[in-house]
N, C-alpha and C positions, 0 to 999 in steps of 0.2 A: 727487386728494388734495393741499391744501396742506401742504405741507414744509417752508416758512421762513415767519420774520418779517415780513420783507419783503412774502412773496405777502398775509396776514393784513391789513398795515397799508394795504396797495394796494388792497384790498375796503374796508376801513374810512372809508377816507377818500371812495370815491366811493358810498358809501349813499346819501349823503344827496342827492346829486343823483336817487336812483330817484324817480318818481314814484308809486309804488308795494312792496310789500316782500310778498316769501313767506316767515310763521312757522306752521310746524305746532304744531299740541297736541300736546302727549305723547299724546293717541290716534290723531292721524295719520301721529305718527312713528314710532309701535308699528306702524300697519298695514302702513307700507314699510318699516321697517327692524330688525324684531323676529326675523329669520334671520340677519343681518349683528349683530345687539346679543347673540346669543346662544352659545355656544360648547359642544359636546359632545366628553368626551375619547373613545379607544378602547373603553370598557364603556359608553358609553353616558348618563355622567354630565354634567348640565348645571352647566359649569368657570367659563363666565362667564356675567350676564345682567343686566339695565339694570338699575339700580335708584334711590333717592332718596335719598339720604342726609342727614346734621346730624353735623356733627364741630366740638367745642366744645373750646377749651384755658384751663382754669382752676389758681388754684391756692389753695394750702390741703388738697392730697389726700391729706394725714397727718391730719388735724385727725375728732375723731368729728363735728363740726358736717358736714363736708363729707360724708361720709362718708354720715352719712344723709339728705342730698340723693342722692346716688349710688342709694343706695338706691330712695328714693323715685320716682326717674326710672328704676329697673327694675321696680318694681312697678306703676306706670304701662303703664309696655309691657307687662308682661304681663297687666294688662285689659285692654289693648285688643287683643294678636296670642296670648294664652294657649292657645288651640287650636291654635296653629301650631309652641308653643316644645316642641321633644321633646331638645333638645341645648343644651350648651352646655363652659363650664371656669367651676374654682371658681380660689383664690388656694392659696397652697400649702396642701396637704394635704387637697384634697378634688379631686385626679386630672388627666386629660389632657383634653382636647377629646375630647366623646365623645355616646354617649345618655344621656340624665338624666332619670331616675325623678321623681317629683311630689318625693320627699323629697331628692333630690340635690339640686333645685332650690334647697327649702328650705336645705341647708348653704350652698348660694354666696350663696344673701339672707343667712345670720347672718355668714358668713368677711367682710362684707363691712366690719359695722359693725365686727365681732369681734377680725377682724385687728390685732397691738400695730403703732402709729403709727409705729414705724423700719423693718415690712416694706411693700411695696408691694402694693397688691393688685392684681391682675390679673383680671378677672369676665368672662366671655359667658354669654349665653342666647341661644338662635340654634333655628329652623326644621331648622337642618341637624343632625345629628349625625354625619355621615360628613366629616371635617375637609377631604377633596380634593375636593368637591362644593359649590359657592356656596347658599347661603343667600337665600332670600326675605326672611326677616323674622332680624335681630339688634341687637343691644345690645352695647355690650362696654365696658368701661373700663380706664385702666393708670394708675394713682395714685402719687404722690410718695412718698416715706417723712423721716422725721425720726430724725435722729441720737439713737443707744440712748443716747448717754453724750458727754460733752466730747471733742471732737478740737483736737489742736494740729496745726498744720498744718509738715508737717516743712520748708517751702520759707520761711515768714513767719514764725513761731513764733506766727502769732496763731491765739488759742483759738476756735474753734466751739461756743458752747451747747448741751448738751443737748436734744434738741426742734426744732434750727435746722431748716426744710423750704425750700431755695430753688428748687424745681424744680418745672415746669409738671407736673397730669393733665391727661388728655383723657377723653373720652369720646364715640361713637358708636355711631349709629343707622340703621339703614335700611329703607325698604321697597321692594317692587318699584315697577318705573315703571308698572305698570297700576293703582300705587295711587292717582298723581295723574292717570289719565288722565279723570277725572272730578271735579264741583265737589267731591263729598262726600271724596273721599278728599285732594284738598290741601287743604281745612279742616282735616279729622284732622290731616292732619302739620304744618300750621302750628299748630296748637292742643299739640301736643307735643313740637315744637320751642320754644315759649313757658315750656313750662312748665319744660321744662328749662333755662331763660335765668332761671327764676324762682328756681329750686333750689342751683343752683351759682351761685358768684362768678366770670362767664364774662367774660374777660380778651379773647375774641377767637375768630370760628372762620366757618364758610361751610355752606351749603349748595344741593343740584340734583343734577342726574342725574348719574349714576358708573358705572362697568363693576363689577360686584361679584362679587370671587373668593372659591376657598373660603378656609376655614381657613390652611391651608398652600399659602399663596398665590404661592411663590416662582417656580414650574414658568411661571406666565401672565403675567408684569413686563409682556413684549413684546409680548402681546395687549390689555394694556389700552392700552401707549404707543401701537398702534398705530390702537386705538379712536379715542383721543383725537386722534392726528393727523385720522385724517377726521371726528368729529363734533366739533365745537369747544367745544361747550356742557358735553361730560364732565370730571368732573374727575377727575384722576388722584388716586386716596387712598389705595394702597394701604399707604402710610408714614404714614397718619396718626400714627399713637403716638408718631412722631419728629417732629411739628411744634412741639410745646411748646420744645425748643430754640432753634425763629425767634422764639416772643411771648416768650422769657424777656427780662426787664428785669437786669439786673445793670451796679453801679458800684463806683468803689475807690479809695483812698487808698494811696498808698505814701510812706515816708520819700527817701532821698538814696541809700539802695544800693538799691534799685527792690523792698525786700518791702515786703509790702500792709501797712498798718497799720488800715486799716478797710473792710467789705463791706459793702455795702449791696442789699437786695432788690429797691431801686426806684432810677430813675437823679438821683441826689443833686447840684442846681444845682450845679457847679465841680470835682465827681469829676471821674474818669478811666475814661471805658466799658470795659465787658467786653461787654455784651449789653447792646444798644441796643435790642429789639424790633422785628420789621417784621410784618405780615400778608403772608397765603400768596399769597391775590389778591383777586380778586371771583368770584363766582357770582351762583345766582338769588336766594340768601342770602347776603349778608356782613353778619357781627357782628364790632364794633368796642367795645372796654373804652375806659373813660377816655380813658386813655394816648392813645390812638388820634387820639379825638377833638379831647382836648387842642392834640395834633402837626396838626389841621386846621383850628385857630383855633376851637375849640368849637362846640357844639351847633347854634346860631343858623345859624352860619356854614355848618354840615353841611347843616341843612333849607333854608338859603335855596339853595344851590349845587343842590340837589337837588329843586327843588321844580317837578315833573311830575308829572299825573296816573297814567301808568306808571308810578309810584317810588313806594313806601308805606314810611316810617319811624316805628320804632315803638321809645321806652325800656324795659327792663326791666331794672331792678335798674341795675349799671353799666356795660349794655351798650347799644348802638344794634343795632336790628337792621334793617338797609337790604333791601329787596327789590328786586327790579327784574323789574318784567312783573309779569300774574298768574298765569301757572303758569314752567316750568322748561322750558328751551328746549336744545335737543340737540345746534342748529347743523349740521343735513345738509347735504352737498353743496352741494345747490340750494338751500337756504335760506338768504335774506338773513341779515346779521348782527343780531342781537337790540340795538335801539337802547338800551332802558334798562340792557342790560349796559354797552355802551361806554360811557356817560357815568355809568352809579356807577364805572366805571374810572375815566374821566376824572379824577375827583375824587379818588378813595382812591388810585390807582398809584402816589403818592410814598409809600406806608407801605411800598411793598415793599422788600426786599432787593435792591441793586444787583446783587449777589455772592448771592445763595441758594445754598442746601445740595440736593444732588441730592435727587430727587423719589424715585429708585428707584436702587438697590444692588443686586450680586452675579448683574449678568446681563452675565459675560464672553461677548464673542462677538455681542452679539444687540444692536441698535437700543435703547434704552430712553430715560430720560432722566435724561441724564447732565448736567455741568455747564450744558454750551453747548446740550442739550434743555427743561434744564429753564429755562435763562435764557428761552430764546426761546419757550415755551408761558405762561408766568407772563406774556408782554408780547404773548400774540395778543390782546387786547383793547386795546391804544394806537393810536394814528392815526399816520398815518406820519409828522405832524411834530412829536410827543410829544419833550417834552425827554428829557436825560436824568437817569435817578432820582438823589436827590440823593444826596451822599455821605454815609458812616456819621460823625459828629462823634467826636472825639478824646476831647472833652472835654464833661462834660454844660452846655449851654446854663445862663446864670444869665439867668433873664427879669430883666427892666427896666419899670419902668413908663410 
């Protein structure tokens, strides 16, 4: 098993001398390593198991517009996995994670547009209904909310709007990994991954294979970190809902006794940053908003840096969404490193966070990925003479012409 940085960048850098390279499909990596991908508790419950995921971070998740996009992208899923969904959670007042009746279902589609704009909502529809048991097939979403009423702020005295929403949704999705282990089934998921890039105003997000826990996912941190350590290609997501904090953009004005005088949603040439935005990393999927783009000298610049037959780049809406390979690669052992990973890294690495926010919380006692875990797994795709990532700026950039 690699355990550091180091050992990751030391394979990385001598790929390219192989004259040859071993990647499994997701159906060859299912057939060696789908006992080692899978995890059963004491009753006999399957706890972990491969899966595909798409985790998008947008925002506007106050707004009815978004909202029924949200929508939209669960009712999608369930034409296409409806035989499978028997569980799920509505947004308040329509219960816990649990079984859901045809008509419970129906309350979590209306709580969703239904919900008033200053509560959050919270949605799954899921395979599982037993919440300690991982899920084959889910959806879920956790949305921003917008201030009910004018807030002054007791530290600046400056007033917040009624309606203000400065805060990232997400949403995700997944299916088993036997779903791409065939052409027909990663077409589905790229075709439903689009459509959701089509629906939402997606600011930024990834997708490829994952360890997928249940519900109450807390009990297994240390089985996915440990996943991840020997398969390189998983990603750890078990926080997704807490990534919207990295893509947040936030800027600010203050007077001469240092209160803010003005907020801004987006980072304003000559402010003073709060939230600079960074992406999480790369996968088999990374989707890049503007922002992103922008921060890599635009579009042109993205296709020209990246422009290999293994790399398929594709616009929707204001998002890029970069691929790399044609299916989602797992990174076994014995498996060489996935070259169009490394070099859509190559390219995007400076979006990340120097400093990131731990990957995983409240597993005293146990290996997971903590600060210095989670630095050094975000940068197993660098080569070992990658600079280093730049610094966060002080102050927002005034371009020049």
């Amino acid at each position: 098993m690699l355990s550091t940085c180091v050992e990751f960048k030391f394979l990385q850098t001598m790929m390219s001398s192989q004259a040859s390279t071993l990647i499994l499909t997701p159906e060859e990596a299912l057939k060696r390593y789908r006992e080692e991908l899978c995890l059963h508790d004491r009753k006999g419950r399957l706890v972990v198991l491969p899966g595909v995921i798409g985790t998008v971070l947008f925002r506007g998740g106050s707004t009815l517009e978004v909202r029924q996009g949200i929508l939209a992208c669960f009712d999608r899923f369930a034409e296409l996995f409806g035989e499978y969904l028997k569980g799920g959670r509505g947004p308040e007042g329509t219960g816990n994670f649990g079984r859901r009746t045809p008509a419970g279902i129906v309350s979590i589609r209306r709580a969703i547009v239904e919900t008033p704009p200053y509560e959050a909502v919270e949605a799954v529809l899921s395979s599982q209904a037993d919440p300690d048991a991982a899920a084959a097939y889910q959806i879920e979403t956790l949305t921003s909310s917008a201030l009910a009423d004018d807030y002054q702020s007791p530290y600046s005295g400056l007033i917040h709007k009624k309606g203000t929403d400065r805060e990232m949704s997400y949403l995700k999705f997944w299916m088993p990994m036997d779903f791409v282990s065939m052409p027909e089934g990663v077409k589905q998921y790229e075709a439903f991954l689009r459509f959701v890039c089509e629906k939402l105003p997606v600011c930024g997000g990834y997708g490829g294979l994952s360890p997928i826990l249940p519900y109450d996912f807390h009990s297994y941190l240390s089985q996915e970190w440990a996943m991840a350590q020997r398969f390189r290609g998983l990603e750890i997501d078990s926080y997704a809902f807490t990534q919207g904090d990295a893509y947040q953009t936030m800027s600010y004005e203050e007077n001469s006794e240092g209160r803010d005088t003005a907020i801004y949603d987006d980072l304003r040439p000559g402010a003073k940053v709060r939230s600079y935005g960074f992406i999480k990393g790369v996968n088999w999927y990374t989707l890049i908003g503007d922002l992103f783009v922008d921060r890599l000298g635009g579009e042109e610049k993205v296709r020209a840096e990246l422009a290999r037959p293994d790399i398929n780049i594709e616009r929707i809406g204001k998002c890029l969404l970069i691929r790399a390979g044609d299916f989602p690669w797992l990174g076994a052992p014995e498996e060489d490193w996935s070259e169009p990973y490394l070099v859509v890294n190559s390219v995007l690495r400076v979006l990340r966070n120097p400093d990131p926010q731990d990957l995983q919380t409240n597993v005293p006692g146990a290996p997971h990925a903590d600060s210095d875990g989670t630095r050094q797994w975000e940068a197993r795709f660098d080569y070992r003479d990658a600079p280093p990532l730049p610094r966060t700026p002080l102050i927002v950039p005034v371009k020049t012409n």
